[in-house]
DSSP file (Angstrom, degrees, kcal/mol; ACC not computed):
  #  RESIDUE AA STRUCTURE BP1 BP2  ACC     N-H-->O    O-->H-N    N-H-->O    O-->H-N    TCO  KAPPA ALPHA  PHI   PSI    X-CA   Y-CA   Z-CA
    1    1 A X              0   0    0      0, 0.0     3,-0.1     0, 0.0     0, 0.0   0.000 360.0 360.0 360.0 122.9  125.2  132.5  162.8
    2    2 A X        -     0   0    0      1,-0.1     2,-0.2     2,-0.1     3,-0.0   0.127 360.0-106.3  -5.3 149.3  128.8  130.5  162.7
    3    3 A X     >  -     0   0    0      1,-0.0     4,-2.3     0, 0.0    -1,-0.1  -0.659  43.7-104.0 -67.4 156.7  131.5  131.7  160.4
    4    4 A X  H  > S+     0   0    0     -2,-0.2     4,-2.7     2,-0.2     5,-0.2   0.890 116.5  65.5 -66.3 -35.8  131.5  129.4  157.8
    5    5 A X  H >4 S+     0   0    0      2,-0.2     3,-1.1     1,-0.1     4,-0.4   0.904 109.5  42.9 -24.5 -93.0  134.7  127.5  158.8
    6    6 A X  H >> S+     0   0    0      1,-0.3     3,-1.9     2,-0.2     4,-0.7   0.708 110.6  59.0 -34.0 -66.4  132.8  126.3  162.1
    7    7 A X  H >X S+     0   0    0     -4,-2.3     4,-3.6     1,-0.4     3,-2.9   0.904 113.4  32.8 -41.3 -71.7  129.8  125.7  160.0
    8    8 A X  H << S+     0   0    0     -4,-2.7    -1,-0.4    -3,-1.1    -2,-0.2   0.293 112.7  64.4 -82.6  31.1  131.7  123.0  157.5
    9    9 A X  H <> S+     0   0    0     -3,-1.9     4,-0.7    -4,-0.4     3,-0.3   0.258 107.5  47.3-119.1 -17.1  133.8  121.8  160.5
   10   10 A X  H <X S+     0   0    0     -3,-2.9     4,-1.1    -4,-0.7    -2,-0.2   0.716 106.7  46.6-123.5  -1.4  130.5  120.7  161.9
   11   11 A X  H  < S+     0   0    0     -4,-3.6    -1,-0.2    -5,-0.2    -3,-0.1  -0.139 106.9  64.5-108.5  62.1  129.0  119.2  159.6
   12   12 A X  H  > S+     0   0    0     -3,-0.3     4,-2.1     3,-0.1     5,-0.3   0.321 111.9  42.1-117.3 -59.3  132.3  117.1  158.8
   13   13 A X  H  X S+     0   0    0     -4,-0.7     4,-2.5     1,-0.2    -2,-0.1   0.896 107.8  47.0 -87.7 -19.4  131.9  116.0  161.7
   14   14 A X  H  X S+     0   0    0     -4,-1.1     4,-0.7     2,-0.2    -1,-0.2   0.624 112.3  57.0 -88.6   4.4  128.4  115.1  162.4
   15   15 A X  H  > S+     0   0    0     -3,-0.3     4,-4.1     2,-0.2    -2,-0.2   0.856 112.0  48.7 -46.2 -67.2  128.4  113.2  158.6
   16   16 A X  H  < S+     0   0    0     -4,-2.1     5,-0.3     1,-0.3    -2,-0.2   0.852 110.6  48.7 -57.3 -40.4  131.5  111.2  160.2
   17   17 A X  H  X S+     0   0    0     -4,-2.5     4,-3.0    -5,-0.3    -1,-0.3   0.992 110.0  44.4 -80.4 -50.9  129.8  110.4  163.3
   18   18 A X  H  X S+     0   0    0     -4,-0.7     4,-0.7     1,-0.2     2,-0.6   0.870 117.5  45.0 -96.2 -11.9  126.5  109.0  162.2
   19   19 A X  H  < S+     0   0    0     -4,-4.1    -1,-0.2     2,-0.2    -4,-0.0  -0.877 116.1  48.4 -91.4 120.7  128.1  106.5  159.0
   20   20 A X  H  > S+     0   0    0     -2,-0.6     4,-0.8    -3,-0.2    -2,-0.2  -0.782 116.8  42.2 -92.9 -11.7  130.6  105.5  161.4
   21   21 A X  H  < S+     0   0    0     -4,-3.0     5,-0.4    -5,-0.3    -2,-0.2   0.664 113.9  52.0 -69.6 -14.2  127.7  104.9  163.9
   22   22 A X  T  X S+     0   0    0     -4,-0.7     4,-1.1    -5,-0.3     3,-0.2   0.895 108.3  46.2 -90.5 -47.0  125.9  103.5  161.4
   23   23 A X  T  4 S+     0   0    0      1,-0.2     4,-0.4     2,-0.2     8,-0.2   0.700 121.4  40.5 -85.5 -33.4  128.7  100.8  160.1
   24   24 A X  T  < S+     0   0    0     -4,-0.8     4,-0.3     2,-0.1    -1,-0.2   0.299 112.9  44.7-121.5  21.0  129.4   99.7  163.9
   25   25 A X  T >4 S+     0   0    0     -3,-0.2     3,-0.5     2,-0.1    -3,-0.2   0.670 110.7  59.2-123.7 -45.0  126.1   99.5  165.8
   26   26 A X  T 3< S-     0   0    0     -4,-1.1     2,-0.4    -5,-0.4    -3,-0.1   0.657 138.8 -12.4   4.7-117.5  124.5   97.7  162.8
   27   27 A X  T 3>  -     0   0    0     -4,-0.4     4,-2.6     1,-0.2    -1,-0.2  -0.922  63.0-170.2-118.5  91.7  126.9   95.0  163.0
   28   28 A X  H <> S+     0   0    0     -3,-0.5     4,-0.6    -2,-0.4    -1,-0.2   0.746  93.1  28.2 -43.8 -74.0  129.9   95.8  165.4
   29   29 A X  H  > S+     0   0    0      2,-0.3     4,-3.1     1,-0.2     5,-0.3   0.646 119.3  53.9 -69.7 -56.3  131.9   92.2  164.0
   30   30 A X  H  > S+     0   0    0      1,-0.2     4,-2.6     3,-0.2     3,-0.5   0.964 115.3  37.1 -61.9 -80.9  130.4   92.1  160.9
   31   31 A X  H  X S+     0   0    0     -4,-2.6     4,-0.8    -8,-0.2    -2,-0.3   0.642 115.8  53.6  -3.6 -69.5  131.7   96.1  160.2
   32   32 A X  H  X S+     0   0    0     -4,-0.6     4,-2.7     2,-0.2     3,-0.5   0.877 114.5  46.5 -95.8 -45.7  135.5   95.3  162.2
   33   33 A X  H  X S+     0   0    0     -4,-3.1     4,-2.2    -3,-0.5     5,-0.3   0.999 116.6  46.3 -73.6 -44.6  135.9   91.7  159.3
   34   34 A X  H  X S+     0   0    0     -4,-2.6     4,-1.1    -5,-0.3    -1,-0.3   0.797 112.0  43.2 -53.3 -30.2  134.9   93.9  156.6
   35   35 A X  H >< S+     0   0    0     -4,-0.8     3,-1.7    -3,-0.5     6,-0.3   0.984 117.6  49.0 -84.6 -63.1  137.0   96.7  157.3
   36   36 A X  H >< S+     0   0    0     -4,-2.7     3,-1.0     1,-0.3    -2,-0.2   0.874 112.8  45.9 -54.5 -64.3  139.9   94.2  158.0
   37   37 A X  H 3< S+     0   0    0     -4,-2.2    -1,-0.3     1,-0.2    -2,-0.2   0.750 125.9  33.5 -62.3 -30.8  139.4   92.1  154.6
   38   38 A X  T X< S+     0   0    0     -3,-1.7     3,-1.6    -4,-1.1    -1,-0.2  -0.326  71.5 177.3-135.2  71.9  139.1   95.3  152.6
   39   39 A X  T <> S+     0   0    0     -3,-1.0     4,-0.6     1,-0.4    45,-0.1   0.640  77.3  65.8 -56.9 -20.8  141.4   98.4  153.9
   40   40 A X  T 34 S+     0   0    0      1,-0.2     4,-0.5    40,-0.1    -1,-0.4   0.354  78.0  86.0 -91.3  24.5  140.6  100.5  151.7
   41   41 A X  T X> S+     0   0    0     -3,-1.6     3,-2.7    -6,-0.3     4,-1.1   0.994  81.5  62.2 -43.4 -71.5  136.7  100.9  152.6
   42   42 A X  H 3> S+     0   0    0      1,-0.4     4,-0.6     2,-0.2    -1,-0.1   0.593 110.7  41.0 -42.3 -43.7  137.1  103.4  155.0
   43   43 A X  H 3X S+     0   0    0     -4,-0.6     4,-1.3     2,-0.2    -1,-0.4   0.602 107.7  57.8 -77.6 -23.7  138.6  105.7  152.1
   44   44 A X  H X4 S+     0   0    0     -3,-2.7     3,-1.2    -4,-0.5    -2,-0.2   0.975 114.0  44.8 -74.2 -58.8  136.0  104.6  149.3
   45   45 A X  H >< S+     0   0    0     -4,-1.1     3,-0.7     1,-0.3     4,-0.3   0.684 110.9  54.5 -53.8 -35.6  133.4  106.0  152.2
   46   46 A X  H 3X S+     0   0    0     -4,-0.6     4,-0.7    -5,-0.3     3,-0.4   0.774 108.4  45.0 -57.2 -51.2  135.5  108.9  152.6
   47   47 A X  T << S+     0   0    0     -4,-1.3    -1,-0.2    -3,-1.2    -2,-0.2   0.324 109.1  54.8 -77.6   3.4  135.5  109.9  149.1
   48   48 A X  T <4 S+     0   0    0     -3,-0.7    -2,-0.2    -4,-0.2    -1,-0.2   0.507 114.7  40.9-130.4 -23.4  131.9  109.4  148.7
   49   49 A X  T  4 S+     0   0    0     -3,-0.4     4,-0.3    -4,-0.3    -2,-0.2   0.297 114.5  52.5-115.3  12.0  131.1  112.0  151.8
   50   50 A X  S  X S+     0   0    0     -4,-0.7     4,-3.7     2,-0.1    19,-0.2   0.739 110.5  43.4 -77.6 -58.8  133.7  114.2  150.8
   51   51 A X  T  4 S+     0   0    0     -5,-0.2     4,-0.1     2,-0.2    -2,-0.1   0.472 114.4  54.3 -71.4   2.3  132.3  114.6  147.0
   52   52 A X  T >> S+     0   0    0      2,-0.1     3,-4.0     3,-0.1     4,-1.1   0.777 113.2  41.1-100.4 -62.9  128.7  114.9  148.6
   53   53 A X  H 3> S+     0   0    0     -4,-0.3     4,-2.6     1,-0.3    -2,-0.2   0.827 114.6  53.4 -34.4 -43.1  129.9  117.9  150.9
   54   54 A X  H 3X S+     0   0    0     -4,-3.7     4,-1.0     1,-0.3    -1,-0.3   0.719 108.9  48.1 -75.8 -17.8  131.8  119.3  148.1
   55   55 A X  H <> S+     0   0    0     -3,-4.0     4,-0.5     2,-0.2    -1,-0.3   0.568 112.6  48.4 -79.8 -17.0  128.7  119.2  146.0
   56   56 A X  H  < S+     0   0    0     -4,-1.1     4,-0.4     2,-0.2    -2,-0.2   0.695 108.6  52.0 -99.0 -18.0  126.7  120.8  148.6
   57   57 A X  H ><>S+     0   0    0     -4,-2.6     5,-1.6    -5,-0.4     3,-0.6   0.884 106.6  53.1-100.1 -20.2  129.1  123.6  149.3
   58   58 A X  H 3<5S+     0   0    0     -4,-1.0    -2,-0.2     1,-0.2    -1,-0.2   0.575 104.9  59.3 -65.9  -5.5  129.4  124.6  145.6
   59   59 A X  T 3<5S+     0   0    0     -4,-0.5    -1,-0.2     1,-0.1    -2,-0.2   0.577 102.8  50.8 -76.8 -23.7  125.6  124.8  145.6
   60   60 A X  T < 5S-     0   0    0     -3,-0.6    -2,-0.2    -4,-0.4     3,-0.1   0.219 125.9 -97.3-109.8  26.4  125.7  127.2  148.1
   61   61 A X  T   5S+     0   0    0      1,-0.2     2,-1.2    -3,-0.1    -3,-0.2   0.642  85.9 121.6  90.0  -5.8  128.2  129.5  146.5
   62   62 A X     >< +     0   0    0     -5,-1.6     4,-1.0     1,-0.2    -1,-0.2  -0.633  23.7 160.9 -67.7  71.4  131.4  128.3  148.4
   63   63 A X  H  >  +     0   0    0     -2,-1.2     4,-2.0     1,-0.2    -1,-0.2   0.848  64.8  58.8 -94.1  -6.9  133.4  127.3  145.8
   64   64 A X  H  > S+     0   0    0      2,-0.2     4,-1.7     1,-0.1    -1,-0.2   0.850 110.0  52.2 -65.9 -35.3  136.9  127.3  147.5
   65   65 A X  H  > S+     0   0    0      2,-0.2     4,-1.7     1,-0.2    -2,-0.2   0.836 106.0  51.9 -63.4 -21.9  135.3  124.8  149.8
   66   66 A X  H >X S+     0   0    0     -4,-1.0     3,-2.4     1,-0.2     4,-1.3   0.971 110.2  44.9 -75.4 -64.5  134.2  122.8  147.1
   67   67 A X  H 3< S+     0   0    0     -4,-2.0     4,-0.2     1,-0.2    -1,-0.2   0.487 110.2  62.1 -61.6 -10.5  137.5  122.5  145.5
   68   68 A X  H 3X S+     0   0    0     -4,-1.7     4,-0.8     2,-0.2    -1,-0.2   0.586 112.3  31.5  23.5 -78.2  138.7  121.9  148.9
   69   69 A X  H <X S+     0   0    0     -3,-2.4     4,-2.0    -4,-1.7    -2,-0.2   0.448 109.5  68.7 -99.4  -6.9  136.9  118.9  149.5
   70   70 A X  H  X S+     0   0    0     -4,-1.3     4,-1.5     2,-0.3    -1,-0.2   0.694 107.0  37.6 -99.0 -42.0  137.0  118.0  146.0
   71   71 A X  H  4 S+     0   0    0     -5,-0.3     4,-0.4    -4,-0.2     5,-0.2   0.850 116.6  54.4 -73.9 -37.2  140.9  117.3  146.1
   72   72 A X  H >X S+     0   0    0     -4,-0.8     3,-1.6     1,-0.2     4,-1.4   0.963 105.5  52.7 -38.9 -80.6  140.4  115.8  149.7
   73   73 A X  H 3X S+     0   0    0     -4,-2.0     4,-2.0     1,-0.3     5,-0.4   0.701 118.9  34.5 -50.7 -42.6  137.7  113.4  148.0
   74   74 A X  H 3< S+     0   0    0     -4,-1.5    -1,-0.3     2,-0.2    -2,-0.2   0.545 111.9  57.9-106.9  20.2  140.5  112.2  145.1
   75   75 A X  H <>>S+     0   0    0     -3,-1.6     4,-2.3    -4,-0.4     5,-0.7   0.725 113.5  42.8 -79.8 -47.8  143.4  112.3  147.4
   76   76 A X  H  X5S+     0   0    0     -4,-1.4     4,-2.1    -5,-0.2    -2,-0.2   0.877 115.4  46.8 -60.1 -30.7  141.0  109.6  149.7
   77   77 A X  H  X5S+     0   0    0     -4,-2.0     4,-3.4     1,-0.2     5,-0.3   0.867 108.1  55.1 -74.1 -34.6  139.8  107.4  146.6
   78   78 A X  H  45S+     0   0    0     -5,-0.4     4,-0.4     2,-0.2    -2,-0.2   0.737 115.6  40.6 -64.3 -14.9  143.6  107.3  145.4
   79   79 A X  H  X5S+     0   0    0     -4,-2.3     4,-2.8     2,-0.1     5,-0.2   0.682 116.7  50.9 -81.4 -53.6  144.4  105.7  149.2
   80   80 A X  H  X<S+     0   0    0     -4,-2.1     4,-2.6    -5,-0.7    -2,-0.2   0.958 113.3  40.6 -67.4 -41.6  141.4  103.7  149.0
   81   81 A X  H  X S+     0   0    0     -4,-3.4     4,-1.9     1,-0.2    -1,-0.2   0.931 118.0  52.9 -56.7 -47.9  142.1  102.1  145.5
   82   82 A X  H  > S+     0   0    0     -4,-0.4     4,-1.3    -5,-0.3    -2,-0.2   0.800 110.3  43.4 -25.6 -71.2  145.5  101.8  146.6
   83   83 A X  H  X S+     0   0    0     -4,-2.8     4,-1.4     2,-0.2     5,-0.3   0.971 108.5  54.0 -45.9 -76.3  144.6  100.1  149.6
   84   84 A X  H >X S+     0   0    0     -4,-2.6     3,-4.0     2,-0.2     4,-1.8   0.877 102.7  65.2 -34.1 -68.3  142.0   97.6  148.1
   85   85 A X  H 3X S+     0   0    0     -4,-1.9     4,-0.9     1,-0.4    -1,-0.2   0.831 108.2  49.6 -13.4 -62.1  145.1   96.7  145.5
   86   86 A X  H 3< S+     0   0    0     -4,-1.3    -1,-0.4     1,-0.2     3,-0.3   0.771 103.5  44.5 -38.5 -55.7  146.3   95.6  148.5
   87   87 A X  H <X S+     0   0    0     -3,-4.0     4,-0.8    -4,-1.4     3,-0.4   0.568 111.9  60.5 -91.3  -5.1  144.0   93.6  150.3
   88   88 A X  H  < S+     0   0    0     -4,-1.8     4,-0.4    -5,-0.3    -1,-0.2   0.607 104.9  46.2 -88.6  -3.6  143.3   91.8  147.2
   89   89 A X  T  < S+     0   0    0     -4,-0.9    -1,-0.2    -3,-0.3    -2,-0.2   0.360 110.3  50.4 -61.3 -20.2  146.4   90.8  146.8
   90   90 A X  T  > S+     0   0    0     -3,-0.4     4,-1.6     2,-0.2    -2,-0.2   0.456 106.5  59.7-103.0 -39.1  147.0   89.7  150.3
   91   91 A X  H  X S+     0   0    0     -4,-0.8     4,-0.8     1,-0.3     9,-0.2   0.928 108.6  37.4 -80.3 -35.2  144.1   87.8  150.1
   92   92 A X  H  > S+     0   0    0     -4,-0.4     4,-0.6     2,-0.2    -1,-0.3   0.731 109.9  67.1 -88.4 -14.8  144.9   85.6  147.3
   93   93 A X  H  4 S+     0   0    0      1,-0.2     4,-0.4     2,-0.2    -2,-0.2   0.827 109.9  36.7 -29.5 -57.4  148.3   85.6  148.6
   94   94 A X  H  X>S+     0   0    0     -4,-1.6     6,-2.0     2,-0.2     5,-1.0   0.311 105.0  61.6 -49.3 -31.8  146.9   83.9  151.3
   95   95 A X  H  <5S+     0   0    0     -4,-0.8    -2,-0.2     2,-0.2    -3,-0.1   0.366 100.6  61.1 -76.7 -22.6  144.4   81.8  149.8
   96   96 A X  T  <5S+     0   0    0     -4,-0.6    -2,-0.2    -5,-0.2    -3,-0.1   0.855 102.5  54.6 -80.8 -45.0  147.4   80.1  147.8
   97   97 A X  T  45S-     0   0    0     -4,-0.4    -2,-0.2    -5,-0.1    -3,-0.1   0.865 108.1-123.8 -53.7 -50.4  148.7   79.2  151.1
   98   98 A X  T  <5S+     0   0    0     -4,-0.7    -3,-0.1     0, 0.0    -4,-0.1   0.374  89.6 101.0 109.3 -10.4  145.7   77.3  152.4
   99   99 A X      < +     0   0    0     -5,-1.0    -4,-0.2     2,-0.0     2,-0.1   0.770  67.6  55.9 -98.5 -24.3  145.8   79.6  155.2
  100  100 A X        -     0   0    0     -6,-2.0    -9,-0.0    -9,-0.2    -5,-0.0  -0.263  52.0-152.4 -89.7-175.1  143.1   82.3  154.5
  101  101 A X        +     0   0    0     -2,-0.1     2,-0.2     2,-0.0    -6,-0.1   0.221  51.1 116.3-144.4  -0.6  139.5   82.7  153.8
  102  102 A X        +     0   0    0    -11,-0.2     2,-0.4     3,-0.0    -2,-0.1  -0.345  52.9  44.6 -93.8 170.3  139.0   85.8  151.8
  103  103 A X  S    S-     0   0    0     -2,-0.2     2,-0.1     2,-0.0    -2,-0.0  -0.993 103.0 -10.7 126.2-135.9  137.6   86.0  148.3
  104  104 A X        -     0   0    0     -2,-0.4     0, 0.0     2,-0.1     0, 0.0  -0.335  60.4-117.2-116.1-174.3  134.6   83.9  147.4
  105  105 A X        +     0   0    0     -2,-0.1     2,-1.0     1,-0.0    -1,-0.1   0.087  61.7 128.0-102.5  25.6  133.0   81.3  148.9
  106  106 A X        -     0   0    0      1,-0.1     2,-1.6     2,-0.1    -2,-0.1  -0.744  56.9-132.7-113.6 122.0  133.4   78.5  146.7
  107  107 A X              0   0    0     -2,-1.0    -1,-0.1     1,-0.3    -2,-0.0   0.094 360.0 360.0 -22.8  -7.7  134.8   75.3  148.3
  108  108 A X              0   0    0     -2,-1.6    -1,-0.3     0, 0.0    -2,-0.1   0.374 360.0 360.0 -35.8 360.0  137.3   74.6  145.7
């Protein structure tokens, strides 16, 4: 058996590998504009497979790991909120200009 380090060091990463397989063999383009138009995705996803891990290692009786992943998980949603703040801002920034296209889709 692993030590547990190696253990949550590989399923860190094989979480990370199949949703970022998931988001770019779907729809490579579609995936690359979304991510663009809203930077703080990457971190909402991040915080959402952080707090699942962290749930999964306090269920099995790791609870330094948990609390671990559990500060990880609201360092990445405070980046990601952060972020978003950002691209929404940029985007109507931009939309004021005449020069973008993000937001909604009505023709106004």
């Amino acid at each position: 058996m692993l030590p547990v380090d190696s253990t949550i060091i590989t399923i860190g990463i094989m979480m990370s590998v199949v949703l970022y397989s998931g988001l770019f063999i779907a729809d490579h383009h579609r995936a690359r504009a979304y991510v663009r138009e809203n930077l703080g995705a990457p971190f909402i996803i991040a915080f959402i497979v952080l707090l699942v891990a962290a749930a999964i290692m306090f269920s099995l009786n790791y609870s330094h790991y948990a609390n671990l992943f559990s500060e990880y998980a609201y360092l990445a949603i405070l980046i990601g909120v952060i972020l978003q703040v950002v691209s929404l801002r940029a985007g109507r920034r931009s939309n004021a200009f005449g020069d973008g296209v993000s937001g909604s889709d009505n023709p106004e």
